[in-house]
KEKE-3310 file (N, C-alpha, C; in steps of 0.2 Angstrom, whole numbers, plus 5000, padded with zeros to 4 digits):
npx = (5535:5545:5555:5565:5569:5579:5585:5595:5586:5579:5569:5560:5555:5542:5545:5559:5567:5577:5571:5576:5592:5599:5596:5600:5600:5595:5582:5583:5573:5561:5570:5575:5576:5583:5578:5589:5593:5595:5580:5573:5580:5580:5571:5559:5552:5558:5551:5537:5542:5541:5529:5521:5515:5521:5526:5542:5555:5565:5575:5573:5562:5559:5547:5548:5556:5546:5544:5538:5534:5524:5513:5498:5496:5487:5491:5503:5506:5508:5507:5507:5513:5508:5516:5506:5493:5478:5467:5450:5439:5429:5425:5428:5442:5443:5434:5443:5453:5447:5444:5450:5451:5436:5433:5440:5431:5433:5431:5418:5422:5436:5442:5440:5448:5461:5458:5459:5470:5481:5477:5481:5497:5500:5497:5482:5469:5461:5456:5448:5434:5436:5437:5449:5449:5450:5461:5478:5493:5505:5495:5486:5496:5500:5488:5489:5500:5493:5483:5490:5496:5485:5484:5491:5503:5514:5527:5530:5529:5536:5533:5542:5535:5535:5537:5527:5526:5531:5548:5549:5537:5541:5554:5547:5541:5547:5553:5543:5539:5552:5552:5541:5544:5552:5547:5537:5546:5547:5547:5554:5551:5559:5558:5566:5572:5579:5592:5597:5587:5588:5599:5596:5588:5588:5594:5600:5609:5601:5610:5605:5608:5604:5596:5605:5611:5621:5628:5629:5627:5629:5624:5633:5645:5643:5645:5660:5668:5664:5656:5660:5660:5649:5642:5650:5648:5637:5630:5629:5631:5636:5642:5655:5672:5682:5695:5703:5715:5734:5742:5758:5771:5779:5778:5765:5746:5744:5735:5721:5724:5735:5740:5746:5741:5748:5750:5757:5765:5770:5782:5773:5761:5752:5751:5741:5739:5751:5753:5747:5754:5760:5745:5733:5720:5706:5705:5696:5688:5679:5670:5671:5685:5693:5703:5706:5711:5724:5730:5742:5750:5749:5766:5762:5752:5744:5743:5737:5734:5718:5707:5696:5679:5665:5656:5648:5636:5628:5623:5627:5639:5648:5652:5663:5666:5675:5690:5699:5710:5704:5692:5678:5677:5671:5672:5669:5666:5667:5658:5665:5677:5677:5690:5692:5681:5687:5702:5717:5720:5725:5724:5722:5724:5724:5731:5726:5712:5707:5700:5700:5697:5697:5701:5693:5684:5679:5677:5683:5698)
npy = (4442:4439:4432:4435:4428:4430:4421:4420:4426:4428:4444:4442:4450:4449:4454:4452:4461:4461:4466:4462:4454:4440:4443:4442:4441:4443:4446:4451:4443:4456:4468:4482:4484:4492:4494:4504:4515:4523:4530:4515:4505:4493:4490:4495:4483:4472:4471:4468:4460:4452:4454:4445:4453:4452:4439:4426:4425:4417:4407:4407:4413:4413:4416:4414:4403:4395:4393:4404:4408:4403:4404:4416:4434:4436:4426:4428:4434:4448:4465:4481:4497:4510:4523:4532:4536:4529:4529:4527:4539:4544:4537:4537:4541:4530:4520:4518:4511:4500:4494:4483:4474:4470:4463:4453:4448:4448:4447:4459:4468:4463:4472:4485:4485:4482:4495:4506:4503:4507:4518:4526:4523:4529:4544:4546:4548:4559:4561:4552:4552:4561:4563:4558:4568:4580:4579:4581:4579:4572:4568:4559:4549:4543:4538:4529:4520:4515:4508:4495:4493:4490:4477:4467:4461:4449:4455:4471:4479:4494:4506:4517:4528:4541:4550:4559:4569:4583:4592:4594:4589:4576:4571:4573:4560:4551:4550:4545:4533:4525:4524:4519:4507:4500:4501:4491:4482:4474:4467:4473:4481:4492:4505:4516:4530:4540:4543:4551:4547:4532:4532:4536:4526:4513:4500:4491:4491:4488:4491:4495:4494:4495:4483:4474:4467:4480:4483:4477:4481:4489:4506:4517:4507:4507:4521:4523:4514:4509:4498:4500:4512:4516:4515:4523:4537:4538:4540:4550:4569:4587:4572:4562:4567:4563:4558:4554:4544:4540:4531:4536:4528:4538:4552:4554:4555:4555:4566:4568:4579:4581:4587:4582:4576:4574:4564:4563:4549:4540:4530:4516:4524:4522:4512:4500:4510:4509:4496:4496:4504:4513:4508:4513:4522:4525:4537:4541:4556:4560:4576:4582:4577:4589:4600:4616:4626:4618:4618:4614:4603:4587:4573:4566:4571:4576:4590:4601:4615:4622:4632:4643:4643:4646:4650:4642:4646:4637:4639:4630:4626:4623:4625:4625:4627:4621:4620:4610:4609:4601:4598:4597:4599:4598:4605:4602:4613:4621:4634:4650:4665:4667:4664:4675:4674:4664:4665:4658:4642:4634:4617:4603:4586:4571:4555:4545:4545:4542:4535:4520:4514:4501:4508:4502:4492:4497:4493:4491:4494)
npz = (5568:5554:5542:5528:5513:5498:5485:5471:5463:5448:5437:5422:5407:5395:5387:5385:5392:5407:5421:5434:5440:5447:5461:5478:5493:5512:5523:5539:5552:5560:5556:5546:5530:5518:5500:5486:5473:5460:5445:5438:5441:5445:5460:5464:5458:5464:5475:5471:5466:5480:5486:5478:5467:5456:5443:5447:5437:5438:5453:5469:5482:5499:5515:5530:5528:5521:5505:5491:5480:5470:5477:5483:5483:5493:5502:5510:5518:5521:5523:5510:5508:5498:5484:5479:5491:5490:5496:5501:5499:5500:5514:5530:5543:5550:5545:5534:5540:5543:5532:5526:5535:5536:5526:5525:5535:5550:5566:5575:5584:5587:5575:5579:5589:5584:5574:5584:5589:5582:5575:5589:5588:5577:5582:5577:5583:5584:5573:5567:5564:5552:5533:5520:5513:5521:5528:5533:5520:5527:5535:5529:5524:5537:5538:5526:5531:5544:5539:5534:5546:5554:5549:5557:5549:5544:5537:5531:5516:5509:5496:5491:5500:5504:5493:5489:5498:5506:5511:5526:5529:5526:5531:5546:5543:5539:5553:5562:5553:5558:5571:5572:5566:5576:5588:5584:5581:5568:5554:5540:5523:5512:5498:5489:5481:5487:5495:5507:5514:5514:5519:5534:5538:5535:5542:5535:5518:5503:5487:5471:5454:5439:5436:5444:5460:5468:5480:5498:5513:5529:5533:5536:5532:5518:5515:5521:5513:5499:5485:5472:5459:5454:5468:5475:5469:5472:5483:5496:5500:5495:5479:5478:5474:5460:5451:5437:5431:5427:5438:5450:5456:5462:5459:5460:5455:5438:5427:5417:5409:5409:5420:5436:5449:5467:5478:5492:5495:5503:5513:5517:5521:5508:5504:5499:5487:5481:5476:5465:5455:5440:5432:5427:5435:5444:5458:5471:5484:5497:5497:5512:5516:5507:5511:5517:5526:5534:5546:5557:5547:5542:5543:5529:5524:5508:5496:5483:5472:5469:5457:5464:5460:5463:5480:5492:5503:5519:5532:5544:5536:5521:5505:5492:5476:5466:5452:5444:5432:5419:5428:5439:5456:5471:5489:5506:5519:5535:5541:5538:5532:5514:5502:5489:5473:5460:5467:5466:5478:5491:5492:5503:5511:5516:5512:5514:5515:5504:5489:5478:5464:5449:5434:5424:5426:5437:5450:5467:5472)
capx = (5537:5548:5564:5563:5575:5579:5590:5597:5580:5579:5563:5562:5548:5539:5550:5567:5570:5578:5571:5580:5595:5600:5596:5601:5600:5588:5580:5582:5568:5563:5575:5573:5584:5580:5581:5589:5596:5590:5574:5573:5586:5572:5569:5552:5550:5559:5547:5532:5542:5542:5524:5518:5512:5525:5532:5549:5557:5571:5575:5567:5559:5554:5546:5550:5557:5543:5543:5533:5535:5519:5510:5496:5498:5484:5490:5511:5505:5512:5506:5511:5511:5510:5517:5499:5489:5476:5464:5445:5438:5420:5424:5430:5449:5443:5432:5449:5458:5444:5440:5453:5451:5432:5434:5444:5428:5436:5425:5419:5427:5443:5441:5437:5453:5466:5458:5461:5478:5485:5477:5486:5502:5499:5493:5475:5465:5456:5454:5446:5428:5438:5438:5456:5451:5452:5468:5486:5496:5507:5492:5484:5503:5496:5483:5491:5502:5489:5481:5495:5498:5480:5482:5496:5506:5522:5533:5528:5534:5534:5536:5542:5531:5535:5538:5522:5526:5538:5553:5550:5535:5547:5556:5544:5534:5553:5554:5539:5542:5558:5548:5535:5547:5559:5543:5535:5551:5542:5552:5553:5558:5557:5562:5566:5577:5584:5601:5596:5581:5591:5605:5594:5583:5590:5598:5606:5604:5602:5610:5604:5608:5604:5594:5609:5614:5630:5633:5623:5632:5626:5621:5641:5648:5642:5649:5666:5671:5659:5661:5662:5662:5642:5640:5655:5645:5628:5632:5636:5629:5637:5645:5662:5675:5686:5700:5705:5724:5736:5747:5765:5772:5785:5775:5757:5741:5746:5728:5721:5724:5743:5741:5748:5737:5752:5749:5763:5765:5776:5782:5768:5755:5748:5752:5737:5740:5758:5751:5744:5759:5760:5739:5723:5714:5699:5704:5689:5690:5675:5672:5675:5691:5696:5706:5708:5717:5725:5734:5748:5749:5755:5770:5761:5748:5746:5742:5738:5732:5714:5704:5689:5677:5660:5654:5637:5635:5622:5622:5632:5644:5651:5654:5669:5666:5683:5691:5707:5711:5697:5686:5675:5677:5669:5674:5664:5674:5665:5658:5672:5676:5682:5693:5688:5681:5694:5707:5717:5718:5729:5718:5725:5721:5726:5733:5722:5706:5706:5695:5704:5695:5700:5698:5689:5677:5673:5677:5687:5703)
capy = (4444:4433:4431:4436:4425:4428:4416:4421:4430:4437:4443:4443:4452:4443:4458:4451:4466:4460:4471:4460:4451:4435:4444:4436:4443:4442:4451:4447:4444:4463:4471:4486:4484:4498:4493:4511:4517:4528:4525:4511:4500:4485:4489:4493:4475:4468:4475:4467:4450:4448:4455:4442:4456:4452:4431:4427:4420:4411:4407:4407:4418:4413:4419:4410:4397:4394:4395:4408:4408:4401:4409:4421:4438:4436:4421:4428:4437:4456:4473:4484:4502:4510:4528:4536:4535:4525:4529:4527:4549:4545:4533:4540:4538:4523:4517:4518:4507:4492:4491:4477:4468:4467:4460:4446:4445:4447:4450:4468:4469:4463:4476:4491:4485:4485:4503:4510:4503:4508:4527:4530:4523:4534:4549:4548:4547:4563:4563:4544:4553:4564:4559:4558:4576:4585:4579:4585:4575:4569:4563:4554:4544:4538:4533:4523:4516:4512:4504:4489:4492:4483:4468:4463:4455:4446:4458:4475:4482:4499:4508:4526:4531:4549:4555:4565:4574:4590:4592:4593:4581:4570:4569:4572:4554:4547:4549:4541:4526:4523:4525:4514:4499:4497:4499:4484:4476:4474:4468:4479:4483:4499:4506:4523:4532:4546:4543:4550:4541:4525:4529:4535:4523:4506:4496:4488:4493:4486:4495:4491:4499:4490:4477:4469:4473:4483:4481:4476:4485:4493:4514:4518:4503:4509:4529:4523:4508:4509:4495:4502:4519:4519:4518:4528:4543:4539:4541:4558:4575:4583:4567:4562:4569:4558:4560:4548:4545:4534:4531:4536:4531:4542:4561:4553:4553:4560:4567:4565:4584:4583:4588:4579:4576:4572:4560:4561:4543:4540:4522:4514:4529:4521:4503:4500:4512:4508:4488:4497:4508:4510:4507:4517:4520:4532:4539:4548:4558:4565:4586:4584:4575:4591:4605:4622:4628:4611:4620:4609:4597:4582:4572:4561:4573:4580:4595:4604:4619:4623:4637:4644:4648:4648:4650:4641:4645:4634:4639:4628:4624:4630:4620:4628:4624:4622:4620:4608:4607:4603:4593:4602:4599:4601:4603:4605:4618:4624:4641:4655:4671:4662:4667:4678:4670:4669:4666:4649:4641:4627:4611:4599:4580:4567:4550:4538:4545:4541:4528:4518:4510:4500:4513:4499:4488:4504:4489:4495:4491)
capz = (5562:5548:5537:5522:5508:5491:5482:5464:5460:5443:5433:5412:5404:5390:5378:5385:5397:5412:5427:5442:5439:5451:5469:5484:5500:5516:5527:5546:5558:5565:5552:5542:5524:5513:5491:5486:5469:5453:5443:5432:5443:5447:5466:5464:5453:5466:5481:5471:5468:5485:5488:5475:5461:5448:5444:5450:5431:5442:5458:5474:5487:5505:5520:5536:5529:5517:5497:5493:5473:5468:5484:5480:5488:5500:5506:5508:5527:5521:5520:5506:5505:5490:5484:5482:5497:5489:5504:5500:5500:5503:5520:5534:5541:5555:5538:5528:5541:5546:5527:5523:5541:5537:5521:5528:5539:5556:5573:5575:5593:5584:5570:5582:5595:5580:5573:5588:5593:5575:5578:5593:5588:5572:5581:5571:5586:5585:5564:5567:5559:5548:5529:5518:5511:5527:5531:5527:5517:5533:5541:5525:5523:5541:5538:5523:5537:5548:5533:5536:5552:5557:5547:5560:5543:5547:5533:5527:5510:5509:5491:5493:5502:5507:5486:5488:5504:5504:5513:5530:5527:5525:5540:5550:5542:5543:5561:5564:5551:5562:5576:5573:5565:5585:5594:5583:5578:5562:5547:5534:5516:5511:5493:5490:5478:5491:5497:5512:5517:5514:5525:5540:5539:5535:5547:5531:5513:5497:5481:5466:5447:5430:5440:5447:5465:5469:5486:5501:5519:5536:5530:5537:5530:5511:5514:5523:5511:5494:5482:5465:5457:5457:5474:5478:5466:5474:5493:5499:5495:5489:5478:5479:5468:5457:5447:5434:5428:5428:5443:5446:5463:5461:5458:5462:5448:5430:5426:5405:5406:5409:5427:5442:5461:5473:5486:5499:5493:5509:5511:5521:5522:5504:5503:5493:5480:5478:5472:5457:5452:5433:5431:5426:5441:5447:5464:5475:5489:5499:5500:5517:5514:5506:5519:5515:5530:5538:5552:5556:5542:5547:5537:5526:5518:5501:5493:5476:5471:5460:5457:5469:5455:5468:5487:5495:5511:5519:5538:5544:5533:5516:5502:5489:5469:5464:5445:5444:5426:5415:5429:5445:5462:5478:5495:5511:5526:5542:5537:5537:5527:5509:5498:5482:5467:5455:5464:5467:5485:5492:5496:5509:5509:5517:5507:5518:5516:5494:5489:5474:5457:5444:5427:5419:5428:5443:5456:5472:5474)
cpx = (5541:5552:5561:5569:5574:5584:5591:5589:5582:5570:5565:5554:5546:5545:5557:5570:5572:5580:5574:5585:5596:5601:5595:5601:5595:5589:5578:5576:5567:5567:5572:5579:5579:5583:5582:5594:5591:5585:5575:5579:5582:5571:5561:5548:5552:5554:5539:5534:5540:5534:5520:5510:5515:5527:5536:5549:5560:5572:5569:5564:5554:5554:5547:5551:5552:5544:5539:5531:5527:5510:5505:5498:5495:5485:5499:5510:5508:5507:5511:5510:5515:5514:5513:5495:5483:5469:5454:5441:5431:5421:5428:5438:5446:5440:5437:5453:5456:5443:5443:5450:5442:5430:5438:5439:5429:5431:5426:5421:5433:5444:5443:5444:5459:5466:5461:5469:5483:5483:5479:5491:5504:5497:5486:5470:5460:5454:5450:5441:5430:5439:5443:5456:5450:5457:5472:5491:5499:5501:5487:5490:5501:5491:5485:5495:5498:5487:5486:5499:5493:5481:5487:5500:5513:5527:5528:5534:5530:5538:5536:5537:5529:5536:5532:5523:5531:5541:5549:5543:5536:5551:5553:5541:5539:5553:5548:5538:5546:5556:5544:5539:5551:5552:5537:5540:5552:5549:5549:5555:5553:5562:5560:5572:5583:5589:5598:5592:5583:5596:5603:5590:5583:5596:5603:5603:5607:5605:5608:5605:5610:5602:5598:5612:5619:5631:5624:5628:5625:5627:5631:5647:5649:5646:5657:5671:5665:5663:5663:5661:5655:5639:5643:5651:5639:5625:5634:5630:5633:5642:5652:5667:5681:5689:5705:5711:5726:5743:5755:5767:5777:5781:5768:5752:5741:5736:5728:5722:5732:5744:5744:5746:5743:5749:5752:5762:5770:5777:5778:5762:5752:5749:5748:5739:5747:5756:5749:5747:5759:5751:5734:5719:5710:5699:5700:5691:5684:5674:5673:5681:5697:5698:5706:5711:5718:5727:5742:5748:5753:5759:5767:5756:5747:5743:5742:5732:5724:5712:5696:5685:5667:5659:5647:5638:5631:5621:5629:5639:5643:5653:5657:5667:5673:5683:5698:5708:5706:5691:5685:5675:5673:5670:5670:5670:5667:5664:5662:5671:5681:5686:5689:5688:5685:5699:5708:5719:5723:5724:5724:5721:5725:5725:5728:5716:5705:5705:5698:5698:5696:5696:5693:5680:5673:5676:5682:5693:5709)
cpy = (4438:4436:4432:4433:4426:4426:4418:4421:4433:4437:4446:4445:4449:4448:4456:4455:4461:4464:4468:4455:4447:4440:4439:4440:4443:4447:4449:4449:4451:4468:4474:4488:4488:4496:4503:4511:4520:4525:4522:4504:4494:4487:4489:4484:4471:4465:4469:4459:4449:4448:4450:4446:4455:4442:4432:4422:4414:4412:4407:4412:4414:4418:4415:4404:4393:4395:4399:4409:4408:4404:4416:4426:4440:4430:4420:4432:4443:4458:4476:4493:4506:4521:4533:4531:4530:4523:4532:4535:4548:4540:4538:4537:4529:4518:4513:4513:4501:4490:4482:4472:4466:4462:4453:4445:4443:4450:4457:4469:4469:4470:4483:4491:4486:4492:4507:4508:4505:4515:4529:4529:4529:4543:4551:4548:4550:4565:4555:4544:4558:4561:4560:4568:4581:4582:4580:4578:4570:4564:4557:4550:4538:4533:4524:4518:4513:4507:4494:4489:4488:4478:4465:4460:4453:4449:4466:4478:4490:4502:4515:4528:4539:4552:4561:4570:4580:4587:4591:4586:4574:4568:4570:4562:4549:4544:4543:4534:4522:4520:4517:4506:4498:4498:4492:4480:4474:4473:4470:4479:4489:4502:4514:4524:4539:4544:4544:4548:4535:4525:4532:4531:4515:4504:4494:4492:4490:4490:4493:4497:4492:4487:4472:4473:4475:4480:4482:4478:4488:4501:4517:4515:4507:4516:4524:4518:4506:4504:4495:4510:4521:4520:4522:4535:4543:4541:4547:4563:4579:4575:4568:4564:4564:4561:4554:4548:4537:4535:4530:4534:4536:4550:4560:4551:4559:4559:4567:4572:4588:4587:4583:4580:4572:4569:4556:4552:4540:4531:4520:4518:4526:4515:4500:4504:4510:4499:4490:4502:4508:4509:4513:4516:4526:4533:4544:4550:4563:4572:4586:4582:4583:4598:4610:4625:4622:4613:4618:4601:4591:4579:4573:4566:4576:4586:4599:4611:4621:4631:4640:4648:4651:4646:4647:4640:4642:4635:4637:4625:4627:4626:4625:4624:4626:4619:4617:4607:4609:4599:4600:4597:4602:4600:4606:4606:4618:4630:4648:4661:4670:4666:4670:4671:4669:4667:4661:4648:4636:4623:4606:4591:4576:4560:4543:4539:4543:4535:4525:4514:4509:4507:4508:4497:4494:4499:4494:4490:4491)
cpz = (5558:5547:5531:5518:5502:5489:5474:5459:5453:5439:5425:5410:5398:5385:5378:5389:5402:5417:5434:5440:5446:5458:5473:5489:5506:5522:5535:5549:5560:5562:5547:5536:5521:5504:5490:5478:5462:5449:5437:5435:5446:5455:5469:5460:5458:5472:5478:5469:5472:5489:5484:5468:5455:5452:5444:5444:5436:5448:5463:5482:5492:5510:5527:5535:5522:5510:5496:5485:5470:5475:5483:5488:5494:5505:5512:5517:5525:5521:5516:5507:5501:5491:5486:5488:5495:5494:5497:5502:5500:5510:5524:5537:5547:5550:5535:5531:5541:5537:5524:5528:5541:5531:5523:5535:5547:5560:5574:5582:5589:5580:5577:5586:5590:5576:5577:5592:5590:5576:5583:5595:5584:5576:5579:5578:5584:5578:5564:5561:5554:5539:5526:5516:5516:5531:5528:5524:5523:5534:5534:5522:5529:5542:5531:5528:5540:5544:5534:5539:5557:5553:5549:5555:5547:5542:5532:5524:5509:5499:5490:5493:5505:5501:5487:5493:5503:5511:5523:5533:5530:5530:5544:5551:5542:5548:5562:5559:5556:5569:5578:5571:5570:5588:5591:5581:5573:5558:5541:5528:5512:5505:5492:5483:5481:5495:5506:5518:5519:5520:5533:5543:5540:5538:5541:5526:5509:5490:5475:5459:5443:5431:5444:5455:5466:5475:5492:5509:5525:5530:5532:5531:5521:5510:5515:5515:5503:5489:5476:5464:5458:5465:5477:5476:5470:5480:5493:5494:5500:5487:5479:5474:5465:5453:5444:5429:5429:5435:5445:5455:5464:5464:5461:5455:5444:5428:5419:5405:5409:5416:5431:5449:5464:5477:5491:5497:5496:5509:5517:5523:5516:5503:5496:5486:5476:5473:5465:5452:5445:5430:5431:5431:5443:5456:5467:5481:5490:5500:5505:5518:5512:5511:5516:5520:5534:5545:5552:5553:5542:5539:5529:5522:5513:5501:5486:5476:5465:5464:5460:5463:5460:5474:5486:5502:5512:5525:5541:5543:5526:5510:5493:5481:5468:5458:5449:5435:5420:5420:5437:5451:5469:5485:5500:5516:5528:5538:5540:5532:5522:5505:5491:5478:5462:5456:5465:5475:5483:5494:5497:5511:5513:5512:5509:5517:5506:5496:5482:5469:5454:5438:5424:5423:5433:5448:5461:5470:5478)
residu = (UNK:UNK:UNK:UNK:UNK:UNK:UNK:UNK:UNK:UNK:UNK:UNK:UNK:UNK:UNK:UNK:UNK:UNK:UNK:UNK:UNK:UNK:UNK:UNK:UNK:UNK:UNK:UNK:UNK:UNK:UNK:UNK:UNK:UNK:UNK:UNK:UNK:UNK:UNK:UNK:UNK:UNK:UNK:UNK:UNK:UNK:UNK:UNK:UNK:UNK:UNK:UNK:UNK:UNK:UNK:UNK:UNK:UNK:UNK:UNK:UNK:UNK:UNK:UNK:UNK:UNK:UNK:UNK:UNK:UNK:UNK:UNK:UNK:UNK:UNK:UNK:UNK:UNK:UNK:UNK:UNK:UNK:UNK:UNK:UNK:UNK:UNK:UNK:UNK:UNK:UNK:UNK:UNK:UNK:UNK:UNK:UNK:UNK:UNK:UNK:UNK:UNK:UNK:UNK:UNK:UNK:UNK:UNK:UNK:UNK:UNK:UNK:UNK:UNK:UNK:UNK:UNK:UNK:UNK:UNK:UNK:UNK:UNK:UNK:UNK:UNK:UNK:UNK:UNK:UNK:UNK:UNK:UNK:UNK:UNK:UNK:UNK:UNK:UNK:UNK:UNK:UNK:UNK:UNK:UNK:UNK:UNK:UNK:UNK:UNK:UNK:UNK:UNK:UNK:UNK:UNK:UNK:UNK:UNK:UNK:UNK:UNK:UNK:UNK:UNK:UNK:UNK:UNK:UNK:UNK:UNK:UNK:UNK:UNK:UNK:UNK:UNK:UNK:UNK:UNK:UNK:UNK:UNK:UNK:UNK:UNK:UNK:UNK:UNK:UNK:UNK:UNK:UNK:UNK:UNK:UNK:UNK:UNK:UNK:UNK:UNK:UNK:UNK:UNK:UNK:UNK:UNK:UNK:UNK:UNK:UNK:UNK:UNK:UNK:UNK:UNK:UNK:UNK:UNK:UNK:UNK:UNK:UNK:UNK:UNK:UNK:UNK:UNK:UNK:UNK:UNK:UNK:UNK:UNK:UNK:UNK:UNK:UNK:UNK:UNK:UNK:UNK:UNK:UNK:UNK:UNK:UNK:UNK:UNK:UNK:UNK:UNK:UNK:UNK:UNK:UNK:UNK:UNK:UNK:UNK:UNK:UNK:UNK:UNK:UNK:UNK:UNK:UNK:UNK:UNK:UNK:UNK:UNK:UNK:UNK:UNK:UNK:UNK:UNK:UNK:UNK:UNK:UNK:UNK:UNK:UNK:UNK:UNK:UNK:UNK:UNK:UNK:UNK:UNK:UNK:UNK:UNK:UNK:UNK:UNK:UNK:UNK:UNK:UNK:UNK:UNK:UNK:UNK:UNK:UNK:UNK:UNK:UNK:UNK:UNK:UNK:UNK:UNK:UNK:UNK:UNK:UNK:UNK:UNK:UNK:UNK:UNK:UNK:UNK:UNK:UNK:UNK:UNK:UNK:UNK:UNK:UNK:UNK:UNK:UNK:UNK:UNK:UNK:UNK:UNK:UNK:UNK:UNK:UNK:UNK:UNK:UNK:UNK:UNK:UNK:UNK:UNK:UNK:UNK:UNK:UNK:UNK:UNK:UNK:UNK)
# end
């Protein structure tokens, strides 16, 4: 397999749009980095710089060490797969997978021995004389896999590749991505816009919004420690709740609607927030963050009261639509017998668990 480098990458369309601003980051040997955030955020443009479908304006893109900029993309050793399956419906699926590796003129022994070792990492053994329209969506995703699973490439780009599938689909074709990238080590880059895709799948992940990236982390590292206000919204379902004031250390955060969120604001329990006393700042705190019965609540943490205006049970768990002022609220409980609609409740928080940003720029602080 190979390294993947981008150096202060940006791409400019002949109109002046700038779809990829100065990206930098790489992709190790064997490593599965996921490009993930909302549509229109260059990660698809990014996916095809590196496939050698779109020019790179500036900067530079290698693969093992090599330049790769001027590089056609037969020449760059990837497989890509695409959204649509793209699978040829008059050949057959063993047809659909030798067609590239006969075109590159490879010995029919050869051809025949990566068909069949790529169908029964795939599962396809028994659909090999099967053609794409007698397959289920699942198994014509595989076959796309297969597709640039025999051309042995030293990277494969994958571009959301499970949008056409349904729900469980989707995790099923998951699992076996994940599967199949630790059992060839295979390095990857895989672009997606589902939050959850991104963080079960990538080893690391790339954020990207307005073509510029936000922040580049381990799938944890991005939930626990998010570096602006967009990744802090983008991570988590549900999103994270915020609450924007200015900060008092005295009482806590005076809210724009003449409210106050307490935050046991003990000496040494918020250190960080006391450095921004007197400042405009956007405090978040994830629904699990928030408590509704704490038990024994220890010194340090706070509490305010809103409004239960709906229930959503989901099995498992429960998640509480709450009203604080003029802004809405969500907290995730264990499932329980909740209190009426209507009335108001105590929520229970801890001061350590709030994520702090500046009001202006979004950056953490």
């Amino acid at each position: 397999m190979a390294e993947v480098r981008l150096e202060s990458v940006t791409k400019v369309y002949d109109n002046g749009h700038v779809a990829v601003r100065n990206a930098s980051f790489e992709v190790r040997d064997g490593e599965l980095v996921v490009l993930v955030g909302p549509s229109g955020c260059g990660k698809s443009t990014l996916l095809r710089l590196i496939a050698g479908l779109e020019t790179i304006t500036q900067g530079t893109l290698s693969i093992d060490g090599r330049i790769v900029n001027e590089t056609p993309p037969k020449d760059r050793d990837i497989a890509m797969v695409f959204q649509n399956y793209a699978l040829y419906p008059h050949m057959s699926v063993a047809e659909n997978l030798a067609f590239g590796l006969k075109l590159r003129r490879l010995p029919r022994a050869e051809i025949e021995r990566r068909v069949r070792a790529a169908a029964e990492k795939l599962g396809l053994s028994a659909v090999l004389a099967h053609r794409p329209g007698m397959l289920s969506g699942g198994q014509r995703q595989r076959v796309a896999l297969g597709r640039a699973l025999v051309r042995e490439p030293r990277v494969f780009l994958l571009d959301e590749p499970l949008s056409n599938l349904d729900a469980k689909l989707r995790l099923s074709t998951r699992m076996e991505i994940a599967r199949l990238q630790r059992s060839l080590r295979a390095t990857m880059i895989y672009v997606t816009h589902d939050q959850i895709e991104a963080m079960t799948l990538g080893h690391r992940i790339v954020v990207l919004h307005g073509g510029v990236i936000q922040q580049i982390d381990t799938p944890m590292g991005l939930y626990a420690r998010p570096a602006n206000l967009f990744v802090a919204g983008f991570f988590g379902s549900p999103a994270m709740n915020f609450f924007r004031g200015v900060l008092d250390a005295q009482v806590g955060l005076r809210l724009e609607s003449d409210l106050t969120l307490p935050l046991g604001m003990r000496e040494g329990a918020t250190s960080a927030l006391h450095r921004h006393d007197g400042r405009e700042v956007v405090l978040g705190l994830r629904p699990e963050d928030l408590v509704l019965f704490p038990g024994d609540t220890p010194a340090d943490h706070a509490s305010f009261s809103a409004r239960l205006e709906h229930v959503e049970p989901v099995g498992n768990e429960m998640f509480l639509n709450l009203r604080l002022g003029g802004r809405d609220l969500v907290a995730r409980v264990p499932p329980m017998t909740p209190p009426e609609a209507g009335s108001e409740i105590r929520i229970h928080f801890d001061p350590r668990k709030l994520h702090c940003f500046d009001a202006d720029s979004g950056a953490r602080i």
